[in-house]
C-alpha positions in Angstrom: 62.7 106.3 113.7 61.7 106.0 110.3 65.4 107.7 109.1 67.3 105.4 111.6 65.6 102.4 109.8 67.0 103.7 106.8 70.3 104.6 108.0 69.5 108.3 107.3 71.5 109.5 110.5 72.1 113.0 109.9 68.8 113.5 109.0 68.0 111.5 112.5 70.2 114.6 114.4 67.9 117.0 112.2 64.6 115.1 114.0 65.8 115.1 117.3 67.7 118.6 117.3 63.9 119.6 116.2 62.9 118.6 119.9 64.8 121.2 121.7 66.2 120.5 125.4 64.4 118.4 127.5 65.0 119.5 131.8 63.5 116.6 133.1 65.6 114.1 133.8 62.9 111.9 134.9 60.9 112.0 131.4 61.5 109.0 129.1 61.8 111.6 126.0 64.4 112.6 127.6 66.8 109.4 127.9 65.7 108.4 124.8 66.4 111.7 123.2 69.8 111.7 124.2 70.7 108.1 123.7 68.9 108.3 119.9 71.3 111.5 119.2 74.3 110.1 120.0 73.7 106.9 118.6 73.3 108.5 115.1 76.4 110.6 115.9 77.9 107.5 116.3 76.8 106.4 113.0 78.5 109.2 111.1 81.4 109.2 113.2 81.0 112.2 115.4 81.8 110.5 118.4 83.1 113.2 120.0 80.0 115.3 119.7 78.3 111.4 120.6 80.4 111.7 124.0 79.1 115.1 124.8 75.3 114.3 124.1 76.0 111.2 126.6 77.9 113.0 129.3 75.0 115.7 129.8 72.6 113.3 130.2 74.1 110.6 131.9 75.3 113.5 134.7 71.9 114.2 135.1 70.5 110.6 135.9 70.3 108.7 139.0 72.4 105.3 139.1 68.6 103.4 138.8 67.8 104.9 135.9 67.0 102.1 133.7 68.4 103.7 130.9 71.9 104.6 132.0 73.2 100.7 130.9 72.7 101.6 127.4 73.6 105.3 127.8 77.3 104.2 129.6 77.6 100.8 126.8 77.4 103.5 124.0 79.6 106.1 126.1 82.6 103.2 126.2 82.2 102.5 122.6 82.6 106.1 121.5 86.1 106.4 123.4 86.8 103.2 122.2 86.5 104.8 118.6 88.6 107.7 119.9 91.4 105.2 121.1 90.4 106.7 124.3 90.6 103.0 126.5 91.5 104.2 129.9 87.9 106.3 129.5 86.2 103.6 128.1 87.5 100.8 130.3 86.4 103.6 133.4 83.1 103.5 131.8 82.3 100.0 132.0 83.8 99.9 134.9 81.5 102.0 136.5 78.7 100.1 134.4 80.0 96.8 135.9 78.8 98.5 139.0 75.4 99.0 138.1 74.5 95.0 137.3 73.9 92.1 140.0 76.6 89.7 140.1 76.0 87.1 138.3 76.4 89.5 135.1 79.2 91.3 136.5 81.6 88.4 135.9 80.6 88.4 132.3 81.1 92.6 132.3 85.3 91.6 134.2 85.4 89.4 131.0 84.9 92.3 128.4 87.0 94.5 130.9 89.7 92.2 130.8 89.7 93.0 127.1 91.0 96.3 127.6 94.5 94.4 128.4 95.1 94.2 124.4 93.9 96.8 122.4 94.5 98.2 119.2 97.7 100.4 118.7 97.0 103.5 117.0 98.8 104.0 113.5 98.6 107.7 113.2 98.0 108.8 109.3 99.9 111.8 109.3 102.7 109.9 110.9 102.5 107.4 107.9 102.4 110.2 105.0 105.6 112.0 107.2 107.4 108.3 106.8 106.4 108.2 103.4 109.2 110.6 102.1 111.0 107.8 101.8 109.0 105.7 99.1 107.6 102.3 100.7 108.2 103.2 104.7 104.5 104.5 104.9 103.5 101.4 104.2 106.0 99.3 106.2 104.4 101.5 109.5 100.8 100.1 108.5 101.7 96.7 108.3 101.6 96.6 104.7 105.6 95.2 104.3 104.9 93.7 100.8 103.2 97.2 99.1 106.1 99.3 100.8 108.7 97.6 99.1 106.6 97.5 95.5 106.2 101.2 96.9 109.8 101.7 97.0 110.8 100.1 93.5 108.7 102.0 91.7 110.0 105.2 92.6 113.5 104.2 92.4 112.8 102.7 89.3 111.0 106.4 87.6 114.5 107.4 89.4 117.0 105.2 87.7 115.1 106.1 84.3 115.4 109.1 84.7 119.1 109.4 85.6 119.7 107.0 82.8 118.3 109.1 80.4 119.8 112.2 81.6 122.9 109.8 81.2 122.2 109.2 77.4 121.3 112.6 76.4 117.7 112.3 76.4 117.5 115.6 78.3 113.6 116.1 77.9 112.4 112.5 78.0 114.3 112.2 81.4 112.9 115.1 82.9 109.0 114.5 81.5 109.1 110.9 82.0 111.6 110.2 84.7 110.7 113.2 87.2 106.7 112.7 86.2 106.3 109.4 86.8 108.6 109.6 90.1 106.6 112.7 91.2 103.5 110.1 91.3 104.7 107.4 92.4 105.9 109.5 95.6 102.8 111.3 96.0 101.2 108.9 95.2 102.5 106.4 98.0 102.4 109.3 100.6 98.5 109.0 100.2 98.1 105.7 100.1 100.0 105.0 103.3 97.9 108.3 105.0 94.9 105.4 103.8 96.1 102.5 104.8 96.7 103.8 108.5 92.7 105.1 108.4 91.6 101.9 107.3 93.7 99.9 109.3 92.8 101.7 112.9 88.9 101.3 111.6 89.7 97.5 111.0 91.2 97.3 114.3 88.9 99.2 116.7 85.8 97.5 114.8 87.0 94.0 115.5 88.0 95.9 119.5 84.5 96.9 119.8 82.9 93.7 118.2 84.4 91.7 121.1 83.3 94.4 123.8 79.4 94.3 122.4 79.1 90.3 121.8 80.4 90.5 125.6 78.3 92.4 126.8 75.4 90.9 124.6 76.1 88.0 126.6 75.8 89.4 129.7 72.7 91.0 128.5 71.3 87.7 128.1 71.8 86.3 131.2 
C-alpha cells in the first residue's frame, strides 16, 4: 500500500506476486489480492495481463461476493483500454445485474455509452499512410500538420531537383536528399505518435464518462 500511494506500481506487482496463490475464494486476501494486482497492471498498462488476474478470480466468486462490483468495474475498464467494447459493455452488463434497481437505471445510462465509442486509429496504419508525406497525419485528425508535413518534404524535394538542375551536383544530393530523408522519416514517426496519443486521449475521456457514471451510481 505504501508503493501504490506512491504510484510505485511495478513494485506493487513485486509485493503482491510475493504472496503466492491464494485457494480460498472465501478469504478477503484473496479478492483483495487479485483486485490490487490488476489495478497496478492497469497502472502500467498491462491490461491484458490486468484482464487475466481478474478473470481467475472473478470465475472463482459467487455473484454476492461483495467484492465482485469492483473486480467486474475494473474488468470493463481494461477492455475498454483494449478497444475491446463488446467485452466491456458484457461486463457491466452483467454488473448491472448484480445492483438493486434503483442503481441499475444509472448503470443503463453508462451502458448506453457504449453506443459512441472511440474509433481506433491504428499507429502502424498511420506510419504505412505516411509514405506519402502529410497523409499520416491527415488519418489522426491532425489535417493542418499533414499538409505542413507534406510541404516540407516536397520542398527538400524541389531543392534538391533544382540544384541537380543548376549543377550543384553535391549540394543537391547532401542537402536536398538529407533533409528530405528527415522530413519523411521524420513525419512517419510522428503520425505512428499522434495515433498513440490520440487513441489514449480518446479512451481516457471513454472511460472518464463510464467511472463518473458509475461513481454516481455508487452514490446512490
Amino acid at each position: 500500500m505504501i508503493h501504490k500511494s506512491l504510484a510505485r506500481y511495478r513494485e506493487v506487482q513485486t509485493e503482491l506476486n510475493r504472496i503466492g496463490v491464494i485457494r480460498a475464494p472465501e478469504d478477503t486476501l484473496f479478492t483483495m489480492r487479485a483486485y490490487e494486482l490488476a489495478l497496478a497492471q492497469y497502472m502500467t498498462e498491462d491490461y491484458q495481463d490486468a484482464l487475466n488476474t481478474l478473470e481467475n478470480c472473478v470465475i472463482m466468486l459467487s455473484e454476492e461476493n461483495t467484492a465482485t462490483g469492483s473486480l467486474l468495474t475494473l474488468k470493463a475498464l481494461c477492455h475498454n483500454q483494449l478497444f475491446q467494447f463488446d467485452e466491456g459493455e458484457r461486463t457491466l452488463i452483467q454488473l448491472q445485474q448484480l445492483v438493486p434497481e434503483e442503481q441499475a437505471i444509472l448503470y443503463a445510462k453508462a451502458i448506453k455509452k457504449y453506443e459512441d465509442t472511440p474509433k481506433y486509429k491504428d499507429p502502424e496504419k498511420a506510419r504505412h499512410l505516411s509514405l506519402l508525406p502529410g497523409l499520416g497525419q491527415v488519418y489522426t485528425g491532425k489535417v493542418f500538420e499533414g499538409g505542413i508535413s507534406f510541404l516540407l518534404n516536397a520542398s527538400a524535394l524541389g531543392f534538391g531537383a533544382w540544384q541537380v538542375y543548376s549543377g550543384y551536383y553535391f549540394t543537391g544530393y547532401v542537402v536536398g536528399v538529407t533533409l528530405l530523408q528527415k522530413f519523411h522519416s521524420g513525419g512517419q514517426h510522428r503520425a505512428e505518435l499522434l495515433a498513440v496519443q490520440k487513441n489514449r486521449k480518446n479512451i481516457l475521456e471513454f472511460n472518464t464518462e463510464i467511472t463518473t457514471t458509475l461513481l454516481e451510481a455508487g452514490a446512490e
